[in-house]
C-alpha positions as CSV (number, residue, x, y, z in Angstrom):
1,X,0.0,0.0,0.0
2,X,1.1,3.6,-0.3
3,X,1.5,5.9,2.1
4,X,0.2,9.3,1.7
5,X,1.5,12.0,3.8
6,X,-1.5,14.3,2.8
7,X,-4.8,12.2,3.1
8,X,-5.5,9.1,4.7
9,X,-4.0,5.8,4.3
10,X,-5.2,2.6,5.7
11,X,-3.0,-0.1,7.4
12,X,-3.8,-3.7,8.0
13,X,-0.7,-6.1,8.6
14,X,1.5,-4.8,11.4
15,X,4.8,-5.0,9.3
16,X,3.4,-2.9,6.9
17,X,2.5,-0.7,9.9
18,X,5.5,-0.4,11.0
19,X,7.7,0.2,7.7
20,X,5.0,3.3,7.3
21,X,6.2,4.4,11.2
22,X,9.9,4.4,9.6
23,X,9.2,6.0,6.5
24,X,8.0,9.0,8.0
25,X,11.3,10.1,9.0
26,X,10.9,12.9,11.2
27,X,7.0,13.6,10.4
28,X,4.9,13.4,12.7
29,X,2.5,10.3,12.3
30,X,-1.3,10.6,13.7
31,X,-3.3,7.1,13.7
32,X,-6.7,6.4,14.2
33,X,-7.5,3.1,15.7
34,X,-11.4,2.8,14.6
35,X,-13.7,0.1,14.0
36,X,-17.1,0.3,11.3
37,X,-19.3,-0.2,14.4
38,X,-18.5,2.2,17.0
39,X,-20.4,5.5,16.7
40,X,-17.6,7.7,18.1
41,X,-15.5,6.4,15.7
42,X,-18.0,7.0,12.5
43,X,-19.0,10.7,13.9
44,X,-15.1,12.2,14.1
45,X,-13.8,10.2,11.0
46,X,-14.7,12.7,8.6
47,X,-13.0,15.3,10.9
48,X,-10.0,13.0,10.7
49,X,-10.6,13.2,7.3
50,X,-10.9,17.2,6.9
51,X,-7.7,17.7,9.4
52,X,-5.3,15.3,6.7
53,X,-6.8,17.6,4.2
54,X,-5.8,21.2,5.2
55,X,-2.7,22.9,4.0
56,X,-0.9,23.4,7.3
57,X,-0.9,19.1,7.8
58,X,0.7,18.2,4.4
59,X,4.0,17.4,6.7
60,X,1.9,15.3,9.3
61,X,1.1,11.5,8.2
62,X,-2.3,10.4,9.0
63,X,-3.0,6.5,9.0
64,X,-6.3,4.6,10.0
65,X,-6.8,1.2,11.4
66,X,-9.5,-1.0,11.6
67,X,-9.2,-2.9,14.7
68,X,-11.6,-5.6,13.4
69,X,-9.2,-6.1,10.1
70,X,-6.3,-5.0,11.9
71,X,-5.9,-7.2,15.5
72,X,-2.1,-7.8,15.0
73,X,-1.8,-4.1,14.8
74,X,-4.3,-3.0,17.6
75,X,-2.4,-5.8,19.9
76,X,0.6,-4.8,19.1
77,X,0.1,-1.1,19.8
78,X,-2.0,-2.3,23.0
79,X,-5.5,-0.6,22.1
80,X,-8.5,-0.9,24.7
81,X,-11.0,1.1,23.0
82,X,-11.7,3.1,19.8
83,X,-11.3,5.8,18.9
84,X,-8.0,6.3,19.8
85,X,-5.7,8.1,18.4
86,X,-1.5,7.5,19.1
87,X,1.6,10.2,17.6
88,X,4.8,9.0,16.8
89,X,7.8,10.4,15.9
90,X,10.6,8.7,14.2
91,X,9.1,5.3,15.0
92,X,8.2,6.3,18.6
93,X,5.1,6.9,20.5
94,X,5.1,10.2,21.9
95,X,1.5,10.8,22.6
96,X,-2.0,9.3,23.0
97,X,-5.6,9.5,23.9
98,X,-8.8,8.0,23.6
99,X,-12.4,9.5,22.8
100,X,-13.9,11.6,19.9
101,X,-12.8,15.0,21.1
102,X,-12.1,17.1,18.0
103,X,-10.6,19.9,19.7
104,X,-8.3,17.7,21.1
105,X,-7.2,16.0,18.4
106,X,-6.8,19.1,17.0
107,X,-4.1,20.5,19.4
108,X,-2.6,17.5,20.1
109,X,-1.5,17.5,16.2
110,X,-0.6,21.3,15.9
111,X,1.6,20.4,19.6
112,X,3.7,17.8,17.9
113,X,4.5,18.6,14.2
């Protein structure tokens, strides 16, 4: 699959997961653990969506992963519930949380890139 550094790009088999963690360099890297069936997940998506979109994030890698099609990659990045979102730089986890708070999500981004 390829990665996008302006849009969305989905990830399914934990290698591939992480060779898109190391090809980000030094971008930041925003993930969206979701599943089809939760609600919070469905209502901030196209948010997500909007936010990988604008102008001021086309250094910031945004990734999406279905939990359901994903499990190697949810377990592996130890994900209790969905939404939640995890920032890396240069293949490290620097932030987290969990919840459909737009603001949030917001900042958070605009704090680490």
């Amino acid at each position: 699959m390829l990665l996008l550094s302006y849009g969305v790009s989905f990830w399914s088999v934990l290698n591939a997961f992480d060779n898109a963690l190391k090809n980000a360099g030094n971008k930041l890297v925003v993930v969206d653990f979701t599943a089809t069936w939760c609600g919070p997940c469905q209502r901030i998506a196209p948010f997500y969506k909007a936010l990988s979109e604008k102008e001021e994030n086309k250094n910031v890698v945004f990734l999406k992963v279905d939990v359901d099609d994903a499990q190697d990659v949810a377990s592996f990045c130890e994900i209790k519930c969905m939404p939640t979102f995890q920032f890396y730089k240069h293949g490290k986890k620097i932030d987290e949380f969990s919840g459909s708070n737009q603001s949030n999500l917001e900042e958070k981004i605009s704090m680490h890139k």
